[in-house]
C-alpha positions as semicolon CSV with decimal commas, in nm:
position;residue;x (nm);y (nm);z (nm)
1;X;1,115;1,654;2,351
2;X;1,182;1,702;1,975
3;X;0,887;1,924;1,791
4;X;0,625;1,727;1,604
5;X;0,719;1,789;1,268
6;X;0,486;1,627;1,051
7;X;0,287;1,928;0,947
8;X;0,591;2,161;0,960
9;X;0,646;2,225;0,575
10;X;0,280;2,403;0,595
11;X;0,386;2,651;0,843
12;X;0,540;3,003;0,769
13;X;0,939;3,054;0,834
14;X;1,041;3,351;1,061
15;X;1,308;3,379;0,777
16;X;1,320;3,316;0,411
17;X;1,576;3,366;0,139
18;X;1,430;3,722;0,011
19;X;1,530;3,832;0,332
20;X;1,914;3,613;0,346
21;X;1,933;3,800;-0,029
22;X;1,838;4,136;0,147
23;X;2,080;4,105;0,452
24;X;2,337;3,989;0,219
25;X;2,306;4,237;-0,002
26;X;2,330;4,057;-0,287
27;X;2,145;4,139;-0,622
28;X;2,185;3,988;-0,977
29;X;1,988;3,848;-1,246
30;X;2,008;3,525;-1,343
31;X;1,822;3,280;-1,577
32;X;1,513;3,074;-1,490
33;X;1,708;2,777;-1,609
34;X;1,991;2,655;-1,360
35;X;2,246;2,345;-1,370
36;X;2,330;2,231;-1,027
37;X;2,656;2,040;-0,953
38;X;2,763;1,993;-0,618
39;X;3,060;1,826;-0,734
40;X;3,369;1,992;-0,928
41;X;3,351;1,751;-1,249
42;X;3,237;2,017;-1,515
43;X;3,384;2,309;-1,354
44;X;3,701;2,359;-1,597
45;X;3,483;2,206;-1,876
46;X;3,235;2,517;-1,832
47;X;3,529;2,778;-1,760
48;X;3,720;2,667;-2,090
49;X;3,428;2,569;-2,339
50;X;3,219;2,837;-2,278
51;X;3,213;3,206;-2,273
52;X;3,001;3,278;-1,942
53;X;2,993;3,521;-1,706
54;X;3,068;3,455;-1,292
55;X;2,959;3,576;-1,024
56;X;3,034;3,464;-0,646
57;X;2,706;3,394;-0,458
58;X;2,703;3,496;-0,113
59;X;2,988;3,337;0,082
60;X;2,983;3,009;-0,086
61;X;2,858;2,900;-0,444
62;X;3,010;3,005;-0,792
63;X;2,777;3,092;-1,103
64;X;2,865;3,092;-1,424
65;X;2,608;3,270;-1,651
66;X;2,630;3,113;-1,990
67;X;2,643;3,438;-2,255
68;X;2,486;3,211;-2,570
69;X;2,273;2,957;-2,353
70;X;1,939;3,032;-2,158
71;X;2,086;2,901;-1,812
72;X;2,353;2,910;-1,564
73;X;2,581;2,681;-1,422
74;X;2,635;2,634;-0,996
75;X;2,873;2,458;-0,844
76;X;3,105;2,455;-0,564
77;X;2,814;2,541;-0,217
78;X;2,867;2,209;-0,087
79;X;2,745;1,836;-0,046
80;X;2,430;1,730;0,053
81;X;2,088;1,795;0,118
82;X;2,115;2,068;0,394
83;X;2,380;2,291;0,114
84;X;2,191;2,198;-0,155
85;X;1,815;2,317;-0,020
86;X;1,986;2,632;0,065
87;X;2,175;2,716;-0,268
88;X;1,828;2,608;-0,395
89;X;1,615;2,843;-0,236
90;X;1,887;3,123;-0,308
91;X;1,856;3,067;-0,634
92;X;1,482;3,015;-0,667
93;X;1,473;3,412;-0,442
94;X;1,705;3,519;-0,710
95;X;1,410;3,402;-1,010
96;X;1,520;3,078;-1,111
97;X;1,234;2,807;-1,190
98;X;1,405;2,495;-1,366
99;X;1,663;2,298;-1,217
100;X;1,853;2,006;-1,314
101;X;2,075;1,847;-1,067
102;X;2,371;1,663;-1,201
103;X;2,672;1,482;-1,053
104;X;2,845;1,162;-0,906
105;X;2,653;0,854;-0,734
106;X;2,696;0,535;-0,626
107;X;2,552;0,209;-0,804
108;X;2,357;-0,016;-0,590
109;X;2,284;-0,247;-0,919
110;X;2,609;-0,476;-1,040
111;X;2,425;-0,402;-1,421
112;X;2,515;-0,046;-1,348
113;X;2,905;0,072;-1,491
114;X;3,160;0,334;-1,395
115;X;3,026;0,593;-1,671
116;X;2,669;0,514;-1,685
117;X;2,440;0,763;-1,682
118;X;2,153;0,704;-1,466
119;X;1,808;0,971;-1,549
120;X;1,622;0,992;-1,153
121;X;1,250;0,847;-1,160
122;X;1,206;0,918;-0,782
123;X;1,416;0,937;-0,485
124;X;1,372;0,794;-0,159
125;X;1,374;1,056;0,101
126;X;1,613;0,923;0,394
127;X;1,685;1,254;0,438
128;X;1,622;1,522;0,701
129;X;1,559;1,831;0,468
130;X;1,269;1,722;0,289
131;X;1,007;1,676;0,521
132;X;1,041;2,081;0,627
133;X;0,925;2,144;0,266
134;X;0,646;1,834;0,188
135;X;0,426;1,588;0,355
136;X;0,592;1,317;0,502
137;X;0,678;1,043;0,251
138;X;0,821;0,748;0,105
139;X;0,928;0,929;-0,185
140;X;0,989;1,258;-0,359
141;X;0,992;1,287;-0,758
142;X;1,108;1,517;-1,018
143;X;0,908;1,737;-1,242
144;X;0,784;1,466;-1,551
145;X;0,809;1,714;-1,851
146;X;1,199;1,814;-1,730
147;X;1,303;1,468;-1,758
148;X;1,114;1,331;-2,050
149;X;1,311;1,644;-2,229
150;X;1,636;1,467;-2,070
151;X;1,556;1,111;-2,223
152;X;1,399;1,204;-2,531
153;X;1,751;1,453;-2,590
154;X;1,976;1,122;-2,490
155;X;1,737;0,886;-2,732
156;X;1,741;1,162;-3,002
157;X;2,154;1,130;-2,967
158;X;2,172;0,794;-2,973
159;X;2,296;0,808;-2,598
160;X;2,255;0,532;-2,355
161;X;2,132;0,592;-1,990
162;X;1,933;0,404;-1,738
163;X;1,617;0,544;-1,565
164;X;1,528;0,454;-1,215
165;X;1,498;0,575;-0,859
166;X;1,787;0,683;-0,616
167;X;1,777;0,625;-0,242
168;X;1,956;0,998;-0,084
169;X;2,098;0,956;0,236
170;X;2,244;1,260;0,480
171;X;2,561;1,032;0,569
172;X;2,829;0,923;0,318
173;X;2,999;0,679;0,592
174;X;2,694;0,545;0,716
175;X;2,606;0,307;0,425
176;X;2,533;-0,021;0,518
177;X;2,528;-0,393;0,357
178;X;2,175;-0,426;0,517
179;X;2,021;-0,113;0,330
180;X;2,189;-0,194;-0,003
181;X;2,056;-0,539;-0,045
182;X;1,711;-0,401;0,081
183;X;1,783;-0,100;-0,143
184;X;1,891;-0,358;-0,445
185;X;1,560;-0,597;-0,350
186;X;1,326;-0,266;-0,431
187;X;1,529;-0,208;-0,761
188;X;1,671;0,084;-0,673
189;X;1,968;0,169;-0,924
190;X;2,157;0,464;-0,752
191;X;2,242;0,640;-0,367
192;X;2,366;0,990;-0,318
193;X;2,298;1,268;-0,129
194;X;2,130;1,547;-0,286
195;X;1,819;1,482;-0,490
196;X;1,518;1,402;-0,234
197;X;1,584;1,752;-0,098
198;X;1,600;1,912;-0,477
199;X;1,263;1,761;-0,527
200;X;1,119;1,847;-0,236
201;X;1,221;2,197;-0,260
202;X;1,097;2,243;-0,584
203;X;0,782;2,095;-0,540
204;X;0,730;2,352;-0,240
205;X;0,772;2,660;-0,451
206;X;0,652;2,520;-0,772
207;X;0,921;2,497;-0,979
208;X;1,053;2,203;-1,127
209;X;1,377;1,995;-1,076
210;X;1,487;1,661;-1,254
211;X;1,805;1,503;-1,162
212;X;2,075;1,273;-1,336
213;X;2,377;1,108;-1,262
214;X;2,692;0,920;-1,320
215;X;2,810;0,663;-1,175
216;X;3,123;0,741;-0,992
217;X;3,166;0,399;-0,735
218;X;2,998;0,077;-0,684
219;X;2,867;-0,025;-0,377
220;X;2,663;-0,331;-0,557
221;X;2,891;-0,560;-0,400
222;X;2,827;-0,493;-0,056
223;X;3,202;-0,297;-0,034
224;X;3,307;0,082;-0,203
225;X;3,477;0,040;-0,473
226;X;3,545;0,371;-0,616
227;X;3,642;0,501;-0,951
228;X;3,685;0,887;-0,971
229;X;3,888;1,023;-1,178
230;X;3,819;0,736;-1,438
231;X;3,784;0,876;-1,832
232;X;3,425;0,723;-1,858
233;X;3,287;0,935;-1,555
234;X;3,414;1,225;-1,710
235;X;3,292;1,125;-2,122
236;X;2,922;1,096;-1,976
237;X;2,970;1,443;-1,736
238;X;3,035;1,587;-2,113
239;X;2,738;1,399;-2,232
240;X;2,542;1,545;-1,985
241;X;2,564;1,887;-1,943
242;X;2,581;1,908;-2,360
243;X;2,219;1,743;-2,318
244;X;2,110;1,975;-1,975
245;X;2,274;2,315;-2,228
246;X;2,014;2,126;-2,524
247;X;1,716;2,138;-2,341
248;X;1,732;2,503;-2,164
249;X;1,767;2,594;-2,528
């Protein structure tokens, strides 16, 4: 008989990340302000572009502390919510308190283009992580202020997006033609894997998290029909973290 969890994200852990930091033995400083990329699209662009410094976080997860920028770059812990919620809660031990989460997702809207960037209103938590960190819900959203920074940067640079929710899901193989049309039906522009739990996590420690993406494959149809590697995907990954860099600023 599984545990009743529906209270569980009020209840104390028998382990947190002060004390994963503390067996670990790992101790840096890092900025309050932290870009989050679970995918390798910005990686070289950050190593090449800009002088940072890196550090290897625990057994998995590369930072790259920006030297003229007030904010760090992480990449390379893993996909989905499970890696993510952890890297999160790392970080947040190590002092950070804004995150962005940026990276690839899937368009669930055929008005939605390889290359368009889409600015998360909410995300639909069909997800396991969230619920150990917030009252069960429909629905977990991103810190307001973050993302009106986000739009008003992209308006102020005459740079399109689109702004809507994203359904997160734990299983990248599991996607089927009966949740995207009901998915489509509720207008929901995007699906990936990450952002529920980045919400969710944030709202538990108060800090604040906004998420964007671009679209990387197109799922609209009711088929996958990928398109990484294409030059738009990696224009508006440009766009982005330019824009993410702006605001931490």
């Amino acid at each position: 008989m599984l545990f009743n969890k529906e209270k569980k994200y009020l209840d104390a852990p028998v382990s947190d990340a002060a004390n994963f930091l503390k067996q670990t033995k790992t101790f840096m400083e890092l900025p309050e302000n932290i870009i989050m990329c679970p995918v390798g699209g910005l990686t070289k662009t950050v190593q090449n572009n800009y002088k940072t410094k890196y550090t290897k976080l625990g057994l998995e997860g590369d930072v790259y502390t920006f030297e003229k920028h007030n904010c760090a770059f992480v990449t390379n812990f893993g996909m989905g919510a499970p890696a993510f919620a952890m890297m999160m809660e790392v970080l947040t031990g190590l002092g950070a308190k804004n995150f962005v989460l940026t990276g690839y997702a899937g368009s669930l809207q055929k008005y939605l283009k390889v290359g368009d960037i889409v600015v998360c209103s909410e995300a639909l938590r069909d997800e396991g992580v969230s619920s150990s960190y917030i009252a069960p819900a429909g629905s977990a959203y991103p810190d307001a202020a973050l993302t009106n920074k986000i739009k008003t940067d992209f308006e102020k640079n005459n740079l399109p997006y689109k702004y809507g929710p994203t359904w997160t899901t734990d299983v990248l193989f599991r996607e089927t033609a009966a949740e995207i049309k009901h998915y489509q039906a509720g207008g929901v522009q995007t699906v990936e894997m990450e952002a529920a739990a980045a919400f969710a996590v944030a709202q538990h420690y108060k800090t604040k998290c906004a998420a964007l993406f671009v679209i990387s494959d197109q799922l609209a149809n009711l088929k996958w029909e990928p398109a990484f590697g294409h030059q738009d995907i990696h224009a508006s990954m440009q766009h982005i973290l330019k824009t993410i860099i702006n605001i931490f600023n």
